[in-house]
Backbone as CSV, one residue per row, in Angstrom:
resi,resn,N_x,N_y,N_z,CA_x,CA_y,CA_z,C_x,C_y,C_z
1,UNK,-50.428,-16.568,-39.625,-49.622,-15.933,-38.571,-50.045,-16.493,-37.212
2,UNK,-49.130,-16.872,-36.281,-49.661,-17.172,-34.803,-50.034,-16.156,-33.993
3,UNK,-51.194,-16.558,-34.042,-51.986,-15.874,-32.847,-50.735,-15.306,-31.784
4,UNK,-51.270,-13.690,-31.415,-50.396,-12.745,-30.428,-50.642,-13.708,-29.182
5,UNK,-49.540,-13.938,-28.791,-49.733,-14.077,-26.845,-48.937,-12.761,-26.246
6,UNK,-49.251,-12.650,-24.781,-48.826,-12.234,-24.237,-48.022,-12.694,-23.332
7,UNK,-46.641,-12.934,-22.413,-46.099,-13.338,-22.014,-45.612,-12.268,-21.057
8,UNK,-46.027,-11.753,-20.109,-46.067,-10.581,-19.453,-44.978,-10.965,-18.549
9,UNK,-44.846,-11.811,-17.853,-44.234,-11.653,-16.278,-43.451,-13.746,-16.619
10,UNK,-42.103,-13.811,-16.550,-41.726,-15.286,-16.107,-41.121,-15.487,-15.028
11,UNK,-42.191,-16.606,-14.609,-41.476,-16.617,-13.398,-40.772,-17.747,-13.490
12,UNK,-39.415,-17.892,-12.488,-38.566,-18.954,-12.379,-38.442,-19.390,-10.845
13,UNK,-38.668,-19.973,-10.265,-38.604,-20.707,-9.219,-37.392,-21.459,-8.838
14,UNK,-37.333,-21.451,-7.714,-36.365,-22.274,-6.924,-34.829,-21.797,-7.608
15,UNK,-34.976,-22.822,-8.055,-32.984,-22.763,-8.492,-32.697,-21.270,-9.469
16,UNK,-33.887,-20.466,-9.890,-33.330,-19.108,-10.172,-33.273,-18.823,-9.277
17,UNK,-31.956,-18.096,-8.889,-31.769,-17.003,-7.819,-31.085,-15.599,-8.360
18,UNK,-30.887,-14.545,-7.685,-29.885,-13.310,-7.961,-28.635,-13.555,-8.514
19,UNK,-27.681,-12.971,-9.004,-27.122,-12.656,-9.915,-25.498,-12.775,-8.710
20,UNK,-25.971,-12.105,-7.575,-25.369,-11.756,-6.692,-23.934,-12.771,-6.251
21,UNK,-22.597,-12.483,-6.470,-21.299,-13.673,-6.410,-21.257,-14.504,-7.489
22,UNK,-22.152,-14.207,-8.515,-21.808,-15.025,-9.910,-20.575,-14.391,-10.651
23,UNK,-19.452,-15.122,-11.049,-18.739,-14.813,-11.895,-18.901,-13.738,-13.484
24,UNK,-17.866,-12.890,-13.501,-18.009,-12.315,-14.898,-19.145,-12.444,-15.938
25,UNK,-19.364,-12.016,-16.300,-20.707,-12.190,-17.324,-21.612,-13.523,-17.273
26,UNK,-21.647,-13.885,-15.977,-22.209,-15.586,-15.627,-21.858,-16.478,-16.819
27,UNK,-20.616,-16.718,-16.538,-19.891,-17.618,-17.105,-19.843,-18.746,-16.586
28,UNK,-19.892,-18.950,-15.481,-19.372,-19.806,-14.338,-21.340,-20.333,-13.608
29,UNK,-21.521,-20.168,-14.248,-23.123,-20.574,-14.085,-24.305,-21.547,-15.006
30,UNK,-25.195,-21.770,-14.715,-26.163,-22.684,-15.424,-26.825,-21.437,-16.573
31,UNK,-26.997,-22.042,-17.630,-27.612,-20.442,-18.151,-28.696,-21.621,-18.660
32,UNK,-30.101,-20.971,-19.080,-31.577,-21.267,-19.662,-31.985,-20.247,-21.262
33,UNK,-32.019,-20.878,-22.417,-32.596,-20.202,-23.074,-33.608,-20.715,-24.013
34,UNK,-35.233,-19.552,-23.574,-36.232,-20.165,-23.657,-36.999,-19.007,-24.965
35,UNK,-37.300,-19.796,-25.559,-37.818,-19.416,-26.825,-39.272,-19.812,-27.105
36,UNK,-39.997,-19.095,-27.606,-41.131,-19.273,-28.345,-41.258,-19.220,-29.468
37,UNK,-41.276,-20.002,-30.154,-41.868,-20.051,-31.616,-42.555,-20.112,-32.299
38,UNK,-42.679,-20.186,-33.361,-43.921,-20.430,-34.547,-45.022,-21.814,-33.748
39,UNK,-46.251,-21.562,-34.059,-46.706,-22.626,-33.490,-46.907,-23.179,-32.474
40,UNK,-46.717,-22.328,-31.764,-46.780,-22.037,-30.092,-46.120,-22.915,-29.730
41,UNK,-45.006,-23.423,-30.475,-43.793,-24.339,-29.819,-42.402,-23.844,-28.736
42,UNK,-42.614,-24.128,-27.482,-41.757,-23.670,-26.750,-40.548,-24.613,-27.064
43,UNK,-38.994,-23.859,-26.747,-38.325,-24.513,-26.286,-37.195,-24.498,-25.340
44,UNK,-36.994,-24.805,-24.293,-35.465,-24.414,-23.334,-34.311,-25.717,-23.748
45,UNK,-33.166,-24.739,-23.842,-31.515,-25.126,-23.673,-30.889,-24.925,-22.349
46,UNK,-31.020,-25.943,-21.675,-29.900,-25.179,-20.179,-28.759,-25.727,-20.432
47,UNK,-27.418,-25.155,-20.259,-26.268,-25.923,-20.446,-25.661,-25.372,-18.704
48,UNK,-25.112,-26.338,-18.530,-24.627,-25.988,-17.219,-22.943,-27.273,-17.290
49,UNK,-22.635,-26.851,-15.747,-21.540,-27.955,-15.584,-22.077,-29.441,-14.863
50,UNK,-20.921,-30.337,-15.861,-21.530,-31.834,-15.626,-20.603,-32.038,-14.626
51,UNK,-19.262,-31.334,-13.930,-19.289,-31.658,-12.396,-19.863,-30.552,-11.727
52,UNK,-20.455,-29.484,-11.650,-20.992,-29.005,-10.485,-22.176,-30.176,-10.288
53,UNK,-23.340,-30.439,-11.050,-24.175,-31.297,-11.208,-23.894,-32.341,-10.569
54,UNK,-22.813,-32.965,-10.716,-22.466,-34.365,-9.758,-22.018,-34.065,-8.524
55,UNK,-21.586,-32.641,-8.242,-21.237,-32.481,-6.562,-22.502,-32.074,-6.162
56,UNK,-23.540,-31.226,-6.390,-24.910,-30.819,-6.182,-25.836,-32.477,-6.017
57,UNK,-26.069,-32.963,-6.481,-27.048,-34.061,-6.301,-26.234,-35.522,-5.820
58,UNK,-27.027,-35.689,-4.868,-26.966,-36.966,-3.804,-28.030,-38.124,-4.012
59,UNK,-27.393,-39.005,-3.590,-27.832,-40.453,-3.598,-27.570,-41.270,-3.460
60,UNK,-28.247,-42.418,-2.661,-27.460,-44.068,-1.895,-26.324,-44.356,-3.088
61,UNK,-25.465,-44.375,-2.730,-24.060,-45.377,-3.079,-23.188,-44.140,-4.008
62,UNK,-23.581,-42.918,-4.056,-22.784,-41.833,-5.016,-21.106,-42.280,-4.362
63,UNK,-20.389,-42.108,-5.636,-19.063,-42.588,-5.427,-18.715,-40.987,-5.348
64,UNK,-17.089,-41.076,-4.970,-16.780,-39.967,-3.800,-15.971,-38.891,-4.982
65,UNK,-15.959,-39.420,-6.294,-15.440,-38.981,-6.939,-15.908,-39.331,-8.696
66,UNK,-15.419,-38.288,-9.919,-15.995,-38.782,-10.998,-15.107,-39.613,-11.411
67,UNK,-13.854,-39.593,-11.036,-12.589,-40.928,-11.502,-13.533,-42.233,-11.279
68,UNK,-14.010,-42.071,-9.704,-14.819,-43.461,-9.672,-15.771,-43.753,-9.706
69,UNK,-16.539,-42.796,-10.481,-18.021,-42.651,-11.251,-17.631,-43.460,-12.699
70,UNK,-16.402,-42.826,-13.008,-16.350,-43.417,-14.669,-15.775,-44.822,-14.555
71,UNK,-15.115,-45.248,-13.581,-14.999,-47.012,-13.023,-15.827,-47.690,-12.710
72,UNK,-16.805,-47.425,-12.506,-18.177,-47.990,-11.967,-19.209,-48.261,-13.050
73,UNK,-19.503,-49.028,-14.058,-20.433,-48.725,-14.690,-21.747,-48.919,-14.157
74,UNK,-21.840,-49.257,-12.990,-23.498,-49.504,-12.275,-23.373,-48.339,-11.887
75,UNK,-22.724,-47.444,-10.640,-23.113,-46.462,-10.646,-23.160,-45.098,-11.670
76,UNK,-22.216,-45.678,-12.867,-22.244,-44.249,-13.954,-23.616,-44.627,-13.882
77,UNK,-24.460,-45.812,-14.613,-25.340,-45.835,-15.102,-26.516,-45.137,-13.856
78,UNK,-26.440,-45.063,-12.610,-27.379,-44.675,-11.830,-27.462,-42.629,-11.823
79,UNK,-25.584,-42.796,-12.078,-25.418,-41.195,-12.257,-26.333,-40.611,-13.946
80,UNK,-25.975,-41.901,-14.519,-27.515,-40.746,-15.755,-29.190,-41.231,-15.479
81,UNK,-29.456,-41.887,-14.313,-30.246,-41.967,-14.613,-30.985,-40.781,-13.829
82,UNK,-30.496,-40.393,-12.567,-30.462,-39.116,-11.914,-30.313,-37.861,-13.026
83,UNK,-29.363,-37.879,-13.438,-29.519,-36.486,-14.659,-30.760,-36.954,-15.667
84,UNK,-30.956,-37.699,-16.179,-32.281,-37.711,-16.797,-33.481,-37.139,-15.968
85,UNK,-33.424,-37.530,-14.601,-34.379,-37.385,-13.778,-34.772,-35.984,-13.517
86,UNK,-33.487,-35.044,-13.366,-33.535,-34.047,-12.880,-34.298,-33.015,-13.863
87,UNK,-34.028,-33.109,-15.316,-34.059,-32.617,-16.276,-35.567,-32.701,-16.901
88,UNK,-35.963,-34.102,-17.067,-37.326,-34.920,-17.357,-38.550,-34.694,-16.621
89,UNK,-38.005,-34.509,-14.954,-39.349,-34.809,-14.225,-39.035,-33.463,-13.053
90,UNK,-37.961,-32.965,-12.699,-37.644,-31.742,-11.475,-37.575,-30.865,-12.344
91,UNK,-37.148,-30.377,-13.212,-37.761,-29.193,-13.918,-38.563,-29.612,-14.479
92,UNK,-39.366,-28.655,-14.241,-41.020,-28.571,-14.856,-41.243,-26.931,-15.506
93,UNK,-42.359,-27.230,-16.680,-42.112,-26.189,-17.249,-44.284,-26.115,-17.652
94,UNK,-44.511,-24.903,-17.151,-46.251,-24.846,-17.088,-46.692,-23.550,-17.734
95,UNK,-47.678,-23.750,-19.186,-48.225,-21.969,-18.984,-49.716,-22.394,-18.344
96,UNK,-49.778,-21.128,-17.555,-51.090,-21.181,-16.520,-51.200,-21.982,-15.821
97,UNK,-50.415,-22.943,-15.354,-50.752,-23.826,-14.804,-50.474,-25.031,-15.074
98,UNK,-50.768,-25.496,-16.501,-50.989,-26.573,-17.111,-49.448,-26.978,-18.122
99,UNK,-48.461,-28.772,-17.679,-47.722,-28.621,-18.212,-47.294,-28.601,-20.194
100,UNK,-46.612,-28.708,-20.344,-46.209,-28.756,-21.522,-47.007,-29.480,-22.437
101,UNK,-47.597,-29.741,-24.170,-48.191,-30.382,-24.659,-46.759,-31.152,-25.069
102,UNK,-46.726,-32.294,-25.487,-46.373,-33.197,-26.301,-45.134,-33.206,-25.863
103,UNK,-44.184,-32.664,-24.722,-43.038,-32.540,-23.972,-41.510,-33.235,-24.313
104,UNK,-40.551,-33.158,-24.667,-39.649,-33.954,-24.676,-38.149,-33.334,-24.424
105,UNK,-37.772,-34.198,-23.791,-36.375,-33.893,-23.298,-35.288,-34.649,-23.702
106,UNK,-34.436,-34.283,-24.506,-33.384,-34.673,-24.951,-31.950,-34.589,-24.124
107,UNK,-31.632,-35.817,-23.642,-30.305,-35.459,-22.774,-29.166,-37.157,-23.039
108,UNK,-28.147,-36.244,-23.335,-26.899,-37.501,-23.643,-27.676,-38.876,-23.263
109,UNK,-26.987,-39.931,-23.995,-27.178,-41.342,-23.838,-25.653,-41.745,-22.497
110,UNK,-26.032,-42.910,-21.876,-25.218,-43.438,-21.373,-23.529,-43.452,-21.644
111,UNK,-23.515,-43.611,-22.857,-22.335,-43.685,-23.887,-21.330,-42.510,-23.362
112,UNK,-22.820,-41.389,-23.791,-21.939,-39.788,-24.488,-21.771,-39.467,-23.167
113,UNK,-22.491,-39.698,-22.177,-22.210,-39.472,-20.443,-20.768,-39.803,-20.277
114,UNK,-20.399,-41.091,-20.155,-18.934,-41.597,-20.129,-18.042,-41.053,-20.897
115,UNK,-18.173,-40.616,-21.744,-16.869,-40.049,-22.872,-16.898,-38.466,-22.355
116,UNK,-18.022,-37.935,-21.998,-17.630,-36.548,-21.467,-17.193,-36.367,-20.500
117,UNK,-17.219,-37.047,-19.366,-16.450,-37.561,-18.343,-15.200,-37.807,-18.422
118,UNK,-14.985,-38.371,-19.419,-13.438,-38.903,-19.333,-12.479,-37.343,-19.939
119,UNK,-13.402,-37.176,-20.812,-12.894,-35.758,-21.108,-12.338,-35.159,-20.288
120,UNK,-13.507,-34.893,-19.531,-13.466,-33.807,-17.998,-12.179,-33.743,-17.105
121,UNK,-12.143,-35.542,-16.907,-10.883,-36.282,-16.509,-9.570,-35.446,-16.857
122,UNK,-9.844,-35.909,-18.363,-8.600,-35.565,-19.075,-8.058,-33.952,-19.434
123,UNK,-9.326,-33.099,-19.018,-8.596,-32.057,-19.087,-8.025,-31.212,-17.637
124,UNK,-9.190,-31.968,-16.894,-8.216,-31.803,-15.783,-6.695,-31.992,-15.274
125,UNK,-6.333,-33.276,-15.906,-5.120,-33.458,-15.813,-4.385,-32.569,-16.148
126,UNK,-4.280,-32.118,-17.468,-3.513,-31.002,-18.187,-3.369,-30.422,-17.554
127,UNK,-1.628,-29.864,-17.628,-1.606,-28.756,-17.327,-1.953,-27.237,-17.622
128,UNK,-2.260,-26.366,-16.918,-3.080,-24.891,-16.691,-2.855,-24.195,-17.933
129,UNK,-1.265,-24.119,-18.179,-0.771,-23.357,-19.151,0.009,-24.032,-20.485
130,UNK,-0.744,-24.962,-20.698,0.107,-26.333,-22.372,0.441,-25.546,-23.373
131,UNK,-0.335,-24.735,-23.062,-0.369,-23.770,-24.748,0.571,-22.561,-24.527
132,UNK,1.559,-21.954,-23.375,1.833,-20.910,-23.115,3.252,-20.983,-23.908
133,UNK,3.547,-22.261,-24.390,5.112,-22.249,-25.646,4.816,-21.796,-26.578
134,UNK,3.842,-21.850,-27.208,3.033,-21.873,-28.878,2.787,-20.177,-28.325
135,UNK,2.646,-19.644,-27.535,2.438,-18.428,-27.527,3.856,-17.594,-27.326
136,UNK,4.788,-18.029,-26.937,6.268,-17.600,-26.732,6.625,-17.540,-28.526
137,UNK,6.190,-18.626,-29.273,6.775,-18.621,-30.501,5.901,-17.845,-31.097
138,UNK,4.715,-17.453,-31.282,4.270,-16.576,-31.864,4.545,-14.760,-31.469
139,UNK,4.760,-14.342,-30.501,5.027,-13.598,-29.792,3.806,-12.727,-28.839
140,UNK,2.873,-13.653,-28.861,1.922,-13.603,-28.161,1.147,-12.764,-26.908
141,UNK,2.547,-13.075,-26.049,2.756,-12.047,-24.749,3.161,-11.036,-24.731
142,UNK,3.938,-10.723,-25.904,4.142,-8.470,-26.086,3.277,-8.242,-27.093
143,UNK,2.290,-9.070,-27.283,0.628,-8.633,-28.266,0.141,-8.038,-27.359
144,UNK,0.004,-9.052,-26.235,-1.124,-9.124,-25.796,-1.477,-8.573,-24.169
145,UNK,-1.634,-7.998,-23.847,-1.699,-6.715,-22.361,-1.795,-7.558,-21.115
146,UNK,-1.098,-7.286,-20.570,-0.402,-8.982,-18.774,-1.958,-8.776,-18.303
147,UNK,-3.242,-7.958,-18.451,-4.630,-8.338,-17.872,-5.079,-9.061,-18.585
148,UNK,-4.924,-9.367,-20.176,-5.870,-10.573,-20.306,-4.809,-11.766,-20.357
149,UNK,-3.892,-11.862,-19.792,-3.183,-13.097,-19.736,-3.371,-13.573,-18.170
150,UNK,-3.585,-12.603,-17.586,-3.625,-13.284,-16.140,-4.764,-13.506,-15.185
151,UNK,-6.127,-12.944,-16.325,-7.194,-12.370,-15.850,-8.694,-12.826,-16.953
152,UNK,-8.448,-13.766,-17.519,-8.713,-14.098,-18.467,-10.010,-14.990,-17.772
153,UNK,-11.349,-14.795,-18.242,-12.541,-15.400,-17.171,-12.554,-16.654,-18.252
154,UNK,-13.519,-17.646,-17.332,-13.442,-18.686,-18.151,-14.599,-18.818,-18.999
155,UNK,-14.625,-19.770,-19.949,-14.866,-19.597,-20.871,-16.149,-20.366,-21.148
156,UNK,-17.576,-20.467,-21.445,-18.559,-21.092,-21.232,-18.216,-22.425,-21.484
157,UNK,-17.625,-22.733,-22.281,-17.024,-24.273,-22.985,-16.234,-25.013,-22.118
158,UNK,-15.593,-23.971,-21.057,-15.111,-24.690,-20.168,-15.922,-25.147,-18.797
159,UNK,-16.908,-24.506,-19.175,-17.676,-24.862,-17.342,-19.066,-25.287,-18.122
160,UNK,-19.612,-24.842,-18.661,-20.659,-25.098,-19.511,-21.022,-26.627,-20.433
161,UNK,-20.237,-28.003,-19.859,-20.291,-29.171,-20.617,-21.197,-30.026,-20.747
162,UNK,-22.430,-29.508,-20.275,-23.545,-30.284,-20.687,-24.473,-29.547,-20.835
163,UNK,-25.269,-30.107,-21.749,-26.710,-29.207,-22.856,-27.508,-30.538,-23.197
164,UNK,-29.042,-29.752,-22.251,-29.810,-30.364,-22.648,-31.121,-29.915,-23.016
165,UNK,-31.855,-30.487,-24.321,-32.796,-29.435,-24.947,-34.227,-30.324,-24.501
166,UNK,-35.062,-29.145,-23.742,-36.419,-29.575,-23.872,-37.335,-29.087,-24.594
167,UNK,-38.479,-29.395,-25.147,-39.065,-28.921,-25.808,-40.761,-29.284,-26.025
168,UNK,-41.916,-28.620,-26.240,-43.280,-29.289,-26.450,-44.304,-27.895,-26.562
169,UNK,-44.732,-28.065,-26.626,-46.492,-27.300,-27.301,-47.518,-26.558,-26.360
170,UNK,-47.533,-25.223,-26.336,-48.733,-24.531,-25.543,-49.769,-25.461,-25.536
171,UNK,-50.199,-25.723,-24.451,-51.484,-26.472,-24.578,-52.824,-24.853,-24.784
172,UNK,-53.310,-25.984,-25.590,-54.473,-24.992,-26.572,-55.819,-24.205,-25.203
173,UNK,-55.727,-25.069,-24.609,-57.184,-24.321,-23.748,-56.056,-23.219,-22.486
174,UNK,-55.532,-22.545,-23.055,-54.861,-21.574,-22.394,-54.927,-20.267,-22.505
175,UNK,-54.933,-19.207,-22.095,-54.903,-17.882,-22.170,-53.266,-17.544,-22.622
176,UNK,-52.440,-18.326,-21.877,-51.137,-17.687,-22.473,-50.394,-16.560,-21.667
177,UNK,-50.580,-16.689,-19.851,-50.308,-15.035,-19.418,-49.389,-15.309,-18.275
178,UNK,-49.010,-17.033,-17.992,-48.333,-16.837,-17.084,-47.265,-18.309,-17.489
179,UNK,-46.029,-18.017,-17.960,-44.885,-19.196,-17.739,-43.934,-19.232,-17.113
180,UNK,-44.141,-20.507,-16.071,-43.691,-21.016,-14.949,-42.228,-21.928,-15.347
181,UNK,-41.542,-21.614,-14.955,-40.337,-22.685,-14.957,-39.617,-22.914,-14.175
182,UNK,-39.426,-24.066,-13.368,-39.116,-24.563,-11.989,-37.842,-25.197,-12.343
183,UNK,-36.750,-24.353,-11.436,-35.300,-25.278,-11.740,-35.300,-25.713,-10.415
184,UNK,-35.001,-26.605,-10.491,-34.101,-27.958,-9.359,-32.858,-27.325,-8.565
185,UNK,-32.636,-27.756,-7.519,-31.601,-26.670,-6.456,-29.975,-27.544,-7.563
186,UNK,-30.330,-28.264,-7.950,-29.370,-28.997,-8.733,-28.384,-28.515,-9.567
187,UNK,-29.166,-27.187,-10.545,-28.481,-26.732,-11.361,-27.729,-25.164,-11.040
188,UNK,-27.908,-25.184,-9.113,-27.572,-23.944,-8.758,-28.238,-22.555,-9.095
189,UNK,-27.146,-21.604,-9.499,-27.258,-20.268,-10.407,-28.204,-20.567,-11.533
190,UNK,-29.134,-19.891,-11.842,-29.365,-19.979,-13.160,-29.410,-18.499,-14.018
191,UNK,-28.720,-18.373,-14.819,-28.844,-17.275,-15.921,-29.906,-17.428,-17.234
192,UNK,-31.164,-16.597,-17.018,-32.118,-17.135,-18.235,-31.848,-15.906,-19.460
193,UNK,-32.762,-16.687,-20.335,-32.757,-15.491,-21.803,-34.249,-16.042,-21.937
194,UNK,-35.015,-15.248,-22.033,-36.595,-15.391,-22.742,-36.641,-14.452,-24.359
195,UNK,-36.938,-15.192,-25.096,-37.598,-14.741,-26.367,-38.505,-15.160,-27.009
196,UNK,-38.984,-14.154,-27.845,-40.627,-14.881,-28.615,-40.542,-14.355,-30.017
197,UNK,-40.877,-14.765,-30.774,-41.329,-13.803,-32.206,-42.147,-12.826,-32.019
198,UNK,-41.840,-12.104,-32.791,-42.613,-10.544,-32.972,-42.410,-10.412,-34.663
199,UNK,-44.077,-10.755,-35.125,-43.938,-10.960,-36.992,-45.250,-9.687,-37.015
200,UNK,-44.863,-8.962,-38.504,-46.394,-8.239,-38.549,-45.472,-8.179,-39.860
201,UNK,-47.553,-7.647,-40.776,-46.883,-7.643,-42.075,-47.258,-6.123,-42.485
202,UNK,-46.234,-5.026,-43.321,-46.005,-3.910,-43.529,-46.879,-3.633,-44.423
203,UNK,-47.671,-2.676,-44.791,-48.551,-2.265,-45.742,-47.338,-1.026,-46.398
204,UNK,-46.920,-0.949,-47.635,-46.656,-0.029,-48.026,-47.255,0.896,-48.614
205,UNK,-46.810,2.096,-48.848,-47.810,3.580,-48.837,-46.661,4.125,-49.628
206,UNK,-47.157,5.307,-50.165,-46.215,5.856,-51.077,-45.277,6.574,-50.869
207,UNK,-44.743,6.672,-49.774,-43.325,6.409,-49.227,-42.611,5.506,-48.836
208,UNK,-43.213,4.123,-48.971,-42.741,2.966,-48.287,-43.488,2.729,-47.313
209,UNK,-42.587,1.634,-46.184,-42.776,1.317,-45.239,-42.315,1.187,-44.141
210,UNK,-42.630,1.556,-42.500,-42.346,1.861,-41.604,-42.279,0.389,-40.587
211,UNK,-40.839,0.078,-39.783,-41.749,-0.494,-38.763,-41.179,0.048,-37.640
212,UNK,-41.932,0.243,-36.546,-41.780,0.562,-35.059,-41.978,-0.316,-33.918
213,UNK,-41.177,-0.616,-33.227,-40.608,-1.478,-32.432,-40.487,-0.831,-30.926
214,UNK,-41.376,-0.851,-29.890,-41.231,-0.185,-28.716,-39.900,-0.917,-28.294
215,UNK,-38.848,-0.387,-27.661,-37.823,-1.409,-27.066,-37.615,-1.057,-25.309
216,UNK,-37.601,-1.814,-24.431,-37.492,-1.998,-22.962,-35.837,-1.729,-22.806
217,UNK,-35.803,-0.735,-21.819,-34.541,-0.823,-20.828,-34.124,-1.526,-19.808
């Protein structure tokens, strides 16, 4: 079984801020979800938007637009090398102090950069409402109540197009009482989720077995 830590207090720095003018259930935001696992293996998912990200971060020769980000292959290529950057080396992630053991950050290749882009492109183009015939023929609109047709928040998949997973190892000469995670003004809003395992093993008695679970409000 892994040794109990305690994980009392996380703090998030910089680019966490309040909650305060974020959209509907922070939809419309960077969200973080950071896990502890077996083996004192941490890991964070931030998915956020791959154009807020390109209007947020600056740099010599940024083209004025992603049409002419995705025409450019010198500057696409400078635009991932900045998102690698941001991700790899501006967030930083420390318990007590000390960073990550064995650290790694996984984020799109050059390739998958350009094709999500063009995506982006391409759904921009579309029009707002493509699908609102296919809903006339089904009968869709006397289903369905004029607030969620006109009021309808968006949808993480739609603002949410890039995910990138980091991941690496409590370093061992640690107590375990304080994790630090520093977002970059880059990724704006951030919405976190912290979780850890909670394992114990039940002794049964001749009624069975009980488990009790204090739970936080």
């Amino acid at each position: 079984m892994m040794k109990k830590r305690i994980l009392p207090l996380l703090a998030l720095c910089a680019g966490l801020i309040s909650m305060t003018g974020a959209s509907a259930h922070g939809l419309n935001m960077t969200s973080a979800n950071i896990s502890l696992r077996q083996h004192n293996h941490l890991s964070l998912t931030v998915a956020t938007s791959l154009t807020a990200l390109f209007h947020r971060l600056e740099w010599q020769g940024k083209p004025a637009s992603i049409a002419h980000l995705v025409a450019d292959e010198a500057k696409l290529a400078e635009f991932h090398r900045q998102l690698v950057q941001v991700f790899a080396e501006r967030l930083t992630i420390s318990i007590d102090g000390q960073p990550l053991a064995s650290r790694q950050t996984r984020a799109p290749s050059l390739a998958q950069l350009k094709q999500r882009l063009e995506e982006e492109i391409a759904e921009a183009l579309l029009p707002p409402h493509k699908a609102q015939g296919q809903a006339h023929d089904h009968g869709a609109h006397e289903a369905m109540p004029h607030e969620a047709l006109s009021h309808e928040p968006l949808s993480h998949e739609k603002y949410q197009t890039l995910v990138i997973h980091i991941d690496g190892f409590m370093p061992r000469a640690v107590k375990a009482e304080m994790l630090n995670v520093h977002f970059p003004p880059a990724l704006g809003p951030v919405l976190t989720n912290y979780s850890e395992p909670r394992s114990q093993t039940l002794t049964p008695g001749a009624d069975g077995s009980s488990l009790q679970i204090g739970l936080r409000h």
